[in-house]
RODO-2510 file (C-alpha; in nm, 4 decimals, decimal comma):
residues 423
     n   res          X          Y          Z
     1     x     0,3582     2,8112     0,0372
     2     x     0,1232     3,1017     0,1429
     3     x     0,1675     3,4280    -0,0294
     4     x     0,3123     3,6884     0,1292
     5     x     0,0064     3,8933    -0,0202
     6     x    -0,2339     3,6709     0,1858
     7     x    -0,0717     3,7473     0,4621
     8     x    -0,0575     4,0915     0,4854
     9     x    -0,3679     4,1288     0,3595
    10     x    -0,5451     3,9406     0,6608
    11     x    -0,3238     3,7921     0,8939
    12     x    -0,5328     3,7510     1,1395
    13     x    -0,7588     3,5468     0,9061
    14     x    -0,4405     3,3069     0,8496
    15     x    -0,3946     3,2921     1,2299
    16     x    -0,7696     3,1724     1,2263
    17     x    -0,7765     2,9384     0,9457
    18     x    -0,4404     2,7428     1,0685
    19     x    -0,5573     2,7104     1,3885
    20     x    -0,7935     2,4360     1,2713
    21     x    -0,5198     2,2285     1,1487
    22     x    -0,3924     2,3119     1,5350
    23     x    -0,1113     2,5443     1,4116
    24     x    -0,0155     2,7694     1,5887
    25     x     0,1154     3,0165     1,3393
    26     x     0,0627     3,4117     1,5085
    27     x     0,4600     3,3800     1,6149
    28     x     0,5951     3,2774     1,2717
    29     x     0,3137     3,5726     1,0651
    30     x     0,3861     3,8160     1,3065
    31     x     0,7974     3,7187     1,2260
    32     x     0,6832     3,7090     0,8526
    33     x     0,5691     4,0770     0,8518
    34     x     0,8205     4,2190     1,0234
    35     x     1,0701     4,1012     0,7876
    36     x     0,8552     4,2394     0,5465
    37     x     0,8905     4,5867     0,7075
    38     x     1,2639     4,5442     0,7139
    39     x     1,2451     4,4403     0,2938
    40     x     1,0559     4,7412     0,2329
    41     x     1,2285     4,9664     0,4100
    42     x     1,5633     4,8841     0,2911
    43     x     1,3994     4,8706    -0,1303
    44     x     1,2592     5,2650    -0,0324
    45     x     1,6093     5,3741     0,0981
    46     x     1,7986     5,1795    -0,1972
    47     x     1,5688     5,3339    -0,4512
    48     x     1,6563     5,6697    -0,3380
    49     x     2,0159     5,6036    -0,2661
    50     x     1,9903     5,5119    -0,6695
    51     x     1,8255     5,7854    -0,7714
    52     x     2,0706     6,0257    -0,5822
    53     x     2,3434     5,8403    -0,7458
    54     x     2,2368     5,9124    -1,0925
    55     x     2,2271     6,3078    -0,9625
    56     x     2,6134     6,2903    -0,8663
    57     x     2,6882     6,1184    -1,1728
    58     x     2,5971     6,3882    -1,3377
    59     x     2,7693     6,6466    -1,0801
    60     x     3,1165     6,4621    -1,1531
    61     x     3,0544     6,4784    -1,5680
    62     x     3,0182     6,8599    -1,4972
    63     x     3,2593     6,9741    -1,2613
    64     x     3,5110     6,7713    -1,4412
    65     x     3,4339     6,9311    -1,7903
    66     x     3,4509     7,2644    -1,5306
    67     x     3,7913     7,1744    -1,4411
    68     x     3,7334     7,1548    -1,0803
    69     x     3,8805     6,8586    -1,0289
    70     x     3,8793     6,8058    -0,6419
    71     x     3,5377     6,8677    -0,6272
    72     x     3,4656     6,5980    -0,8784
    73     x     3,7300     6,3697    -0,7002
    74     x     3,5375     6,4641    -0,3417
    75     x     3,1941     6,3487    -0,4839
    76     x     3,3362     5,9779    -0,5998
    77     x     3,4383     5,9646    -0,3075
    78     x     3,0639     6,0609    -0,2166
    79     x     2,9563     5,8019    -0,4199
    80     x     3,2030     5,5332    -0,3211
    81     x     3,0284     5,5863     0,0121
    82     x     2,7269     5,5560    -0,1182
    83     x     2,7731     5,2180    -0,3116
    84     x     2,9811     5,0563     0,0480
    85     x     2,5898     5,1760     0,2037
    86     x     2,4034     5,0301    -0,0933
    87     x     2,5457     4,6630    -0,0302
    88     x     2,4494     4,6377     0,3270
    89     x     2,1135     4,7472     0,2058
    90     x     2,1135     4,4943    -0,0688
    91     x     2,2502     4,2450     0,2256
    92     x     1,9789     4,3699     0,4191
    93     x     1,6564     4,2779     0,1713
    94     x     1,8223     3,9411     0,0735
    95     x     1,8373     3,8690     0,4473
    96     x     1,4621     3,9847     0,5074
    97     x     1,3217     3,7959     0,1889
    98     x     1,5156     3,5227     0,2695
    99     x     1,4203     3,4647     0,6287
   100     x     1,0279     3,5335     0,4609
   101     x     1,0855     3,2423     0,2198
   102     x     1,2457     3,0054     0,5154
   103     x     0,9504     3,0845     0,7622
   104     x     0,7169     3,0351     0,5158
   105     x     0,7941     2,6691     0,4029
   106     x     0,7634     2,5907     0,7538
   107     x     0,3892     2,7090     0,7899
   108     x     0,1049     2,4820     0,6607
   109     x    -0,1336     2,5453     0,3536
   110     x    -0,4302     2,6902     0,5201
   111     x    -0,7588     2,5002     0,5524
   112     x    -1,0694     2,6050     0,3560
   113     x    -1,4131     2,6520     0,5114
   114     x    -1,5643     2,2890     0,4730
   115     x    -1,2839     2,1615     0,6104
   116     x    -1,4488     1,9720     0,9818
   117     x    -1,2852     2,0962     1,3048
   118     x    -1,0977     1,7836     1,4925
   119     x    -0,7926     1,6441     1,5980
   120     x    -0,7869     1,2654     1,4886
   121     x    -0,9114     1,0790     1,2295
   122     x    -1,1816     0,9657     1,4614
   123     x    -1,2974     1,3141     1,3623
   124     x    -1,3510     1,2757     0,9890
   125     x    -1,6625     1,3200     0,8161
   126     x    -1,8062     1,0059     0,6241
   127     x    -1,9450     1,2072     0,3346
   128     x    -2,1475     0,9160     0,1451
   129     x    -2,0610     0,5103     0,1269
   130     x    -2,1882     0,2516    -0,1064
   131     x    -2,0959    -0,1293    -0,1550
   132     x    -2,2036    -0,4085    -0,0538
   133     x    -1,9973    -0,5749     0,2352
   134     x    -1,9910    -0,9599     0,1567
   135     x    -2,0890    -1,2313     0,4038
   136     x    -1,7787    -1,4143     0,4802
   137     x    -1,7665    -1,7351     0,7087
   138     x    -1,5837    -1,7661     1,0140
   139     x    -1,2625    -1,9315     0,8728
   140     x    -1,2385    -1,6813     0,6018
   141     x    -0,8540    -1,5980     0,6074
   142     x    -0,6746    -1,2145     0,5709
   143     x    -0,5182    -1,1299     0,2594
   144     x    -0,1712    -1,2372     0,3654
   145     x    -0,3133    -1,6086     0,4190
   146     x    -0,4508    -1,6111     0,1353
   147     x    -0,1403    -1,5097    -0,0393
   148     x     0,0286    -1,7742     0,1160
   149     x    -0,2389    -2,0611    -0,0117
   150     x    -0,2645    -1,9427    -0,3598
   151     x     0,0964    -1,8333    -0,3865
   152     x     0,0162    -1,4895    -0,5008
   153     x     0,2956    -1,2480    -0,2755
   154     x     0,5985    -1,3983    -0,0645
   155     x     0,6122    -1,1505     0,2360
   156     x     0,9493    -1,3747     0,3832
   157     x     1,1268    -1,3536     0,0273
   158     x     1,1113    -1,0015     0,0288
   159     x     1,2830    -0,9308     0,3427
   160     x     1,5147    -1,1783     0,2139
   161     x     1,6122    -0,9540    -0,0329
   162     x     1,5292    -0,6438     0,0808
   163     x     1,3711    -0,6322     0,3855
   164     x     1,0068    -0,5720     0,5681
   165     x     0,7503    -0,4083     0,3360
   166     x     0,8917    -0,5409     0,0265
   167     x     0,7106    -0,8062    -0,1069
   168     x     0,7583    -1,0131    -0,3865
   169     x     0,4430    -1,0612    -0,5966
   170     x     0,4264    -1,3842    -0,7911
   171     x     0,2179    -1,5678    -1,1170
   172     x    -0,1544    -1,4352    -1,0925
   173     x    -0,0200    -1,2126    -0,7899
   174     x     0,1875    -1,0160    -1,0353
   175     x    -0,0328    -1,0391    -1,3280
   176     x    -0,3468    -0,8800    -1,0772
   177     x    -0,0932    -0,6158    -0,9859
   178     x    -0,0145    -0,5484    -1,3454
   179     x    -0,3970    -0,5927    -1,4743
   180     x    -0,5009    -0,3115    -1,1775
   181     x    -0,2207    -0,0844    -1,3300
   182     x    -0,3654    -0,1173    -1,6831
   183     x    -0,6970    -0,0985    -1,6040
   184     x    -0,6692     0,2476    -1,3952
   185     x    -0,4317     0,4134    -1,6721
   186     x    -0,7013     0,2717    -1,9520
   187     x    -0,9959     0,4799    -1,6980
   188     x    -0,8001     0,7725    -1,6427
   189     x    -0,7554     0,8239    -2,0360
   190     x    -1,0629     0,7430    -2,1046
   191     x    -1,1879     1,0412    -1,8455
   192     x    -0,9492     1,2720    -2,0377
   193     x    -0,6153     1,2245    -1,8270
   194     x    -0,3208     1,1988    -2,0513
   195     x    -0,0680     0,9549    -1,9558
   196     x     0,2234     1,0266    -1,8199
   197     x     0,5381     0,7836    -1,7702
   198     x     0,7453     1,0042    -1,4976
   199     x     1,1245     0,9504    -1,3031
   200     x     1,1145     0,7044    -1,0234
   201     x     1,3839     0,9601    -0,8460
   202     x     1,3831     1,3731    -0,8526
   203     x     1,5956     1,6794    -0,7395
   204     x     1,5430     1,8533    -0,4044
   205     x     1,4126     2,1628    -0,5923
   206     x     1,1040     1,9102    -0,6999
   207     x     1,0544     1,7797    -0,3359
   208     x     1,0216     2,1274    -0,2344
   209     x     0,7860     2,2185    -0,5299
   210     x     0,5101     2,0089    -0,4080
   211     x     0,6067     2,0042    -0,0070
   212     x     0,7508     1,6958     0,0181
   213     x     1,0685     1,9321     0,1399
   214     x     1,1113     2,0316     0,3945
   215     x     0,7927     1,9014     0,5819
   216     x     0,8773     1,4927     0,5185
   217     x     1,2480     1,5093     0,4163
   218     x     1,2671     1,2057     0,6764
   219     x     0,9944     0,9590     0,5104
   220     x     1,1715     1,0214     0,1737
   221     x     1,4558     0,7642     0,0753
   222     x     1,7986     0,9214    -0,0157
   223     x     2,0444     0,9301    -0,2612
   224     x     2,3016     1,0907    -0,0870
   225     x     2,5836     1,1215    -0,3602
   226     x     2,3504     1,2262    -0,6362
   227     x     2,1554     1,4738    -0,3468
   228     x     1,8205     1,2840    -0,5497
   229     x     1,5057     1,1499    -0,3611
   230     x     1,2609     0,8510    -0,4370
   231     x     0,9392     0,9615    -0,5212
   232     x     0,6504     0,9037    -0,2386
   233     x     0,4294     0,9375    -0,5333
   234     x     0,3628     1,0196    -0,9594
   235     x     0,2428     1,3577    -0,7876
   236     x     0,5839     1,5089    -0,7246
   237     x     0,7324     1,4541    -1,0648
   238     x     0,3910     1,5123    -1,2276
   239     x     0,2996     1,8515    -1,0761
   240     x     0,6481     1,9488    -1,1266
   241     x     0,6782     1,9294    -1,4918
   242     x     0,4990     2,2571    -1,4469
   243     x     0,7453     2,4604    -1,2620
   244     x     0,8664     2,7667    -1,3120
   245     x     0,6172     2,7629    -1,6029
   246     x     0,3929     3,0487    -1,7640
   247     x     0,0588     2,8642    -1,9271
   248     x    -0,2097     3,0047    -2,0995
   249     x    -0,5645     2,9798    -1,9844
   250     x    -0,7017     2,8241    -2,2753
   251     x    -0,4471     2,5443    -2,1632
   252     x    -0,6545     2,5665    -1,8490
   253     x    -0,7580     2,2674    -1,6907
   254     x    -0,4562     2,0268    -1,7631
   255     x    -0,5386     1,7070    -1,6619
   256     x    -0,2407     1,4088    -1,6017
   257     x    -0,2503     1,0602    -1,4996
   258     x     0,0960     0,8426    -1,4209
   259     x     0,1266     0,4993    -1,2785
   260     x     0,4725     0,4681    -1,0980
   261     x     0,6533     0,2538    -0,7892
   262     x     0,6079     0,4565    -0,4630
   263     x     0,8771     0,4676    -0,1799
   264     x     0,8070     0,5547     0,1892
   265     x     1,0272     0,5407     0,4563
   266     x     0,7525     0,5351     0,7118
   267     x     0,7531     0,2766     0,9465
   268     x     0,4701     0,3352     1,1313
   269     x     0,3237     0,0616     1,4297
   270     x     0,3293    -0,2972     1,4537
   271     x     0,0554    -0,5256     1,4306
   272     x    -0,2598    -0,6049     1,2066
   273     x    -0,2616    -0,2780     1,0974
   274     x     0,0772    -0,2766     0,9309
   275     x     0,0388    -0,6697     0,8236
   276     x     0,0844    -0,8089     0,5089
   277     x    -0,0424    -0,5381     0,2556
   278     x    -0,1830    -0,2820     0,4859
   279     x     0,1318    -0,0871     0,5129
   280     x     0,4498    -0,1209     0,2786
   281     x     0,7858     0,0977     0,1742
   282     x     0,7095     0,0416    -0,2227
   283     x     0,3995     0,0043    -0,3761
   284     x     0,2329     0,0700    -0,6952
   285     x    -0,0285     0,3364    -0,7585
   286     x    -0,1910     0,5832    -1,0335
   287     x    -0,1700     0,8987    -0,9323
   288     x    -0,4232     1,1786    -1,1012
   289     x    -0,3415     1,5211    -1,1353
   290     x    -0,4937     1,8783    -1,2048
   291     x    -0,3556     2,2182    -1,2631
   292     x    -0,6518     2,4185    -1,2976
   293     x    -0,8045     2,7863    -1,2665
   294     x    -0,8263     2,8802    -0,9506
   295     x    -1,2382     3,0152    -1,0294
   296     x    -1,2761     2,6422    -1,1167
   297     x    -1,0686     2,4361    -0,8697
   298     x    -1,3506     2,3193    -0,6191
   299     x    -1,5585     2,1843    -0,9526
   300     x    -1,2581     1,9533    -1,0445
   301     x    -1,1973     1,8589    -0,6865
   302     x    -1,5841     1,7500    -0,7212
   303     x    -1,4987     1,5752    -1,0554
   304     x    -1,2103     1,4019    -0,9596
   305     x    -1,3636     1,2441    -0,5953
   306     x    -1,6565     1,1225    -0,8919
   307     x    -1,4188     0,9664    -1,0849
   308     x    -1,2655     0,8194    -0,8294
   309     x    -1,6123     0,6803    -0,6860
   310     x    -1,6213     0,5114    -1,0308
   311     x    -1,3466     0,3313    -0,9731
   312     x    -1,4377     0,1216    -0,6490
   313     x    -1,7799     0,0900    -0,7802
   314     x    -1,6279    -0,1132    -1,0886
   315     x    -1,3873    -0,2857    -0,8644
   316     x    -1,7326    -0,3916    -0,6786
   317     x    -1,5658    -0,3019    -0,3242
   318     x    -1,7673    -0,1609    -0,0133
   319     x    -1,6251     0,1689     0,0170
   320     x    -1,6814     0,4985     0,2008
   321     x    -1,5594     0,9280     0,1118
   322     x    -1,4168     1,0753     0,3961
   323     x    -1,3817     1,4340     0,4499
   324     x    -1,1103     1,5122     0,7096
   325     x    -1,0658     1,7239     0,9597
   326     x    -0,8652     2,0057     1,0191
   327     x    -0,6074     1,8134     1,2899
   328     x    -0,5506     1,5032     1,0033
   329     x    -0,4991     1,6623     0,6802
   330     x    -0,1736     1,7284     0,5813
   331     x     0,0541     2,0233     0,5488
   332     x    -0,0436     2,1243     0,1855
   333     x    -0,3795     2,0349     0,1728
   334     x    -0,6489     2,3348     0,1498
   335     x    -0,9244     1,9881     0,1429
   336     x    -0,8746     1,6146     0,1358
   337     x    -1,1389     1,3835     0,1015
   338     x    -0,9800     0,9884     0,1574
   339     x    -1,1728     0,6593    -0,0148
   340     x    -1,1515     0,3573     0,2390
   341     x    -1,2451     0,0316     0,1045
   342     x    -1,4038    -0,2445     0,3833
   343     x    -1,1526    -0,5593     0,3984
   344     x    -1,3991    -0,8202     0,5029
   345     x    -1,1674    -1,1064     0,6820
   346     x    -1,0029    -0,7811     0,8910
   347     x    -1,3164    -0,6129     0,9808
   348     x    -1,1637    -0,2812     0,8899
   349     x    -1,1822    -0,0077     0,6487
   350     x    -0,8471     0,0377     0,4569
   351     x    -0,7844     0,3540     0,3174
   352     x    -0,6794     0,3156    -0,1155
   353     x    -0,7171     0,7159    -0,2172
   354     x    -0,6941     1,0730    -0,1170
   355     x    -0,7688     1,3334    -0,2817
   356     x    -0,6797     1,7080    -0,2238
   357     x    -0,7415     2,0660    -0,3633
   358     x    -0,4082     2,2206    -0,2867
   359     x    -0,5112     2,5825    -0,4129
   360     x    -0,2539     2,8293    -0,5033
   361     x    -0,0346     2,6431    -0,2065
   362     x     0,1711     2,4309    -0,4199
   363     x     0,1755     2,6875    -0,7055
   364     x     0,3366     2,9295    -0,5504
   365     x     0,6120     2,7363    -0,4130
   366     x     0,6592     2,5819    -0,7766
   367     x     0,5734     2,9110    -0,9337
   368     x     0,3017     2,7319    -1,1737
   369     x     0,1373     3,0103    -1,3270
   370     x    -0,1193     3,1269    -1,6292
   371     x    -0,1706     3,4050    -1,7876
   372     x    -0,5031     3,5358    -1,8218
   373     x    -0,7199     3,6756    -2,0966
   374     x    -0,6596     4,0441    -1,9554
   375     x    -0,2549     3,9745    -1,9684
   376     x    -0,2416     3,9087    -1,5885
   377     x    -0,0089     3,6248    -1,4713
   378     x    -0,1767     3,4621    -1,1514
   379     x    -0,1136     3,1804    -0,9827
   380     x    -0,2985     2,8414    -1,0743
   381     x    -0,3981     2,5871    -0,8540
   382     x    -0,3158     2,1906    -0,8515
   383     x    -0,5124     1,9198    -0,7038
   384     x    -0,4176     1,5095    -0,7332
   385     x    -0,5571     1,2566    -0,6296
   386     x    -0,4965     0,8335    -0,6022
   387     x    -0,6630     0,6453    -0,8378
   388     x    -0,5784     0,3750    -0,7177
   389     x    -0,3320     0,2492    -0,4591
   390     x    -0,2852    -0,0660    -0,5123
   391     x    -0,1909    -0,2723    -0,1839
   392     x    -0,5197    -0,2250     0,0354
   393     x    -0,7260    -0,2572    -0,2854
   394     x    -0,5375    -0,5867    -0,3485
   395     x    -0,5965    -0,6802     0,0003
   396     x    -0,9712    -0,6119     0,0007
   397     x    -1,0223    -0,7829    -0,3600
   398     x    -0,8753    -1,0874    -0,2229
   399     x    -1,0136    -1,1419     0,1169
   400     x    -1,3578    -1,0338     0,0231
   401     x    -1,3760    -1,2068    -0,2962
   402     x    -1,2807    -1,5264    -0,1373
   403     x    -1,5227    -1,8822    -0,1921
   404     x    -1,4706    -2,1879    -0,1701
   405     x    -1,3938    -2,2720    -0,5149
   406     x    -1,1268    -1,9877    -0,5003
   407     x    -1,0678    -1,5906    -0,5318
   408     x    -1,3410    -1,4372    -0,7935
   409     x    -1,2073    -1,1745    -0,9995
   410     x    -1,4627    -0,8986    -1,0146
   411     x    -1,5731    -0,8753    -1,4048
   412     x    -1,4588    -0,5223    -1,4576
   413     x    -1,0533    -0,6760    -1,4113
   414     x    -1,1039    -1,0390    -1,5889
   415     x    -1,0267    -0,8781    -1,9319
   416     x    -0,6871    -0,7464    -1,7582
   417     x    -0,6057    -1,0225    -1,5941
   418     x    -0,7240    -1,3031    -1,8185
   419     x    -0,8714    -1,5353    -1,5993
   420     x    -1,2120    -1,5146    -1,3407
   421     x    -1,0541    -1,6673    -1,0229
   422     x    -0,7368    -1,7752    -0,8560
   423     x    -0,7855    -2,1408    -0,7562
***
């Protein structure tokens, strides 16, 4: 959530910013700062009101030790008056602060300056790429053929028991699955993350923490009687084990890593590009997260898309960093910089990571703070990041991997998983 500060500082400057995300946000800053007027002037006129109660308090003590009692019975009534006058103002600033706080989780985090102008993704900056993309023959099969052959994930048993973007993972299908998980976790604390095992399910207070609420309340599964949600990802019950929290700067960077089941309600189109593994309702991932100084939030950002670099690289993958554009970030990003891997049978780039500076955007809706050196409580900043998703990366080990013999393993995993190849 933007401060209020922000915004009346430079509103225009907001305005600006937003507008490269294509928000238009002058009606809802202009609303913003009027009910700031209407706070302000109601706290001025309640303070005095206040002060001039104390004075009559005083006035009745004295006339009644004088004796006058009518004129002390006159001036409660005074007061009475007073008070009635005092609520509505009261009313009034709970209104105006309220009606801040509602507008405000409606508008966006706002872009920073190397974020690209653009509407689409076709507008995305392809920062650096590396990889080699394997030569595959002209019967090489998709990942969801090749699950099929080598029994690895039953798609049809899924929606059997579930339904569509479900699947079942089976024998060296599961044990990849579970070999990925361990060997991300093992890099993450080995980078100086510290492991986290977080709630599959969290309070609405948490979804609106990290801006899950109320911006994708509809891609979020449910549980209506216990008013809980299923998390879209380790970030929101991560970053939230610092809210409403005071830290100290010598805490200052705190660095998490948690592998958990993801659930998205998303549906999305139909085709190739929602087949087999490219687009599911659960799947695994390792989520990394930051909560550092704000001075020191764009050198994380630049350690974390490293890291993650690392990770593809050992995975031997083709890969790509994007940095996207204003019109296909999303609404609490300040920066996001997305990892696509190249799936080799599809002839696509799948996208396995993003990774995002948030600023002060989620802080201040979670109220994740630290206190400085000089006493000063400020907001931090957070930043996460995917490291890794598993599906697409699943999809693009197994398709470009693929020989004759059978599926390689790439020699980073084998100790995981415990064999070389899938035959």
């Amino acid at each position: 959530m933007l401060t209020l500060a922000a915004i009346k500082e430079n509103p225009e400057e907001i305005i600006r910013k937003l507008a490269k995300k294509h928000f238009d946000a002058r009606e809802a800053i202009e609303k913003v700062l009027e009910l700031d007027k209407v706070r302000r002037a109601s706290q001025v006129e309640l303070d005095a009101s206040l002060s001039n109660l104390k004075g009559l308090a005083a006035q009745i003590g004295k006339l009644m030790k004088e004796g006058n009692v009518a004129e002390a019975e006159a001036v409660k009534q005074q007061v009475a008056d007073i008070k009635e006058a005092n609520k509505k103002l009261e009313e009034n600033m709970t209104s105006a602060e309220n009606g801040i706080t509602e507008i405000l989780l409606s508008v966006p985090n706002t872009p920073c300056d190397m974020v690209p102008e653009g509407r689409t993704a076709e507008d995305n900056l392809v920062e650096r790429s590396g990889g080699v993309v394997p030569a595959l023959p002209a019967d090489a099969m998709p990942h969801w053929d090749l699950a099929r052959k080598y029994d690895l994930i039953d798609f049809e048993l899924g929606v059997k028991i579930t339904g569509a973007g479900f699947p079942v993972y089976k024998g060296k299908g599961a044990r990849l699955q579970r070999a990925l998980i361990s060997f991300f976790l093992d890099n993450a604390r080995e980078a100086g993350y510290l492991e986290i095992q977080p709630p599959y399910v969290v309070n609405a207070a948490s979804g609106y923490g990290t801006g899950q609420l109320p911006d994708k309340e509809g891609q979020m599964y449910h549980c209506n009687d216990d008013d809980l949600y299923l998390i879209p990802t380790a970030e929101v019950p991560v970053t939230n084990i610092y809210r409403d929290v005071i830290l100290d700067e010598a805490q200052l960077p705190i660095r998490n890593t948690a592998y958990s089941a993801c659930f998205r309600r998303e549906a999305g189109s139909y085709g190739k590009d929602v087949r087999g593994l490219n687009r599911l309702h659960q799947f695994d991932k390792v989520e990394i997260v930051q909560i550092q100084h704000p001075d020191h939030s764009y050198e994380s950002l630049t350690e974390m898309v490293n890291y993650v670099q690392t990770l593809v690289e050992k995975l031997e993958l083709p890969w790509r960093i994007l940095r996207l554009c204003g019109g296909d970030m999303s609404f609490t990003s300040a920066i996001t910089f997305d990892f696509e891997v190249f799936s080799a049978a599809q002839q696509r780039w799948l996208e396995v990571s993003s990774v995002s500076n948030f600023e002060s955007y989620q802080a201040n809706r979670l109220k994740c703070r630290f206190r400085g050196a000089d006493k000063k409580i400020r907001l931090a900043h957070t930043l996460n990041g995917s490291a890794l998703a598993l599906p697409r990366i699943v999809a693009a080990l197994l398709e470009n991997n693929q020989t004759p013999e059978g599926i390689r393993i790439p020699k980073a995993l084998v100790p995981y998983t415990g064999f070389d190849i899938i035959d």
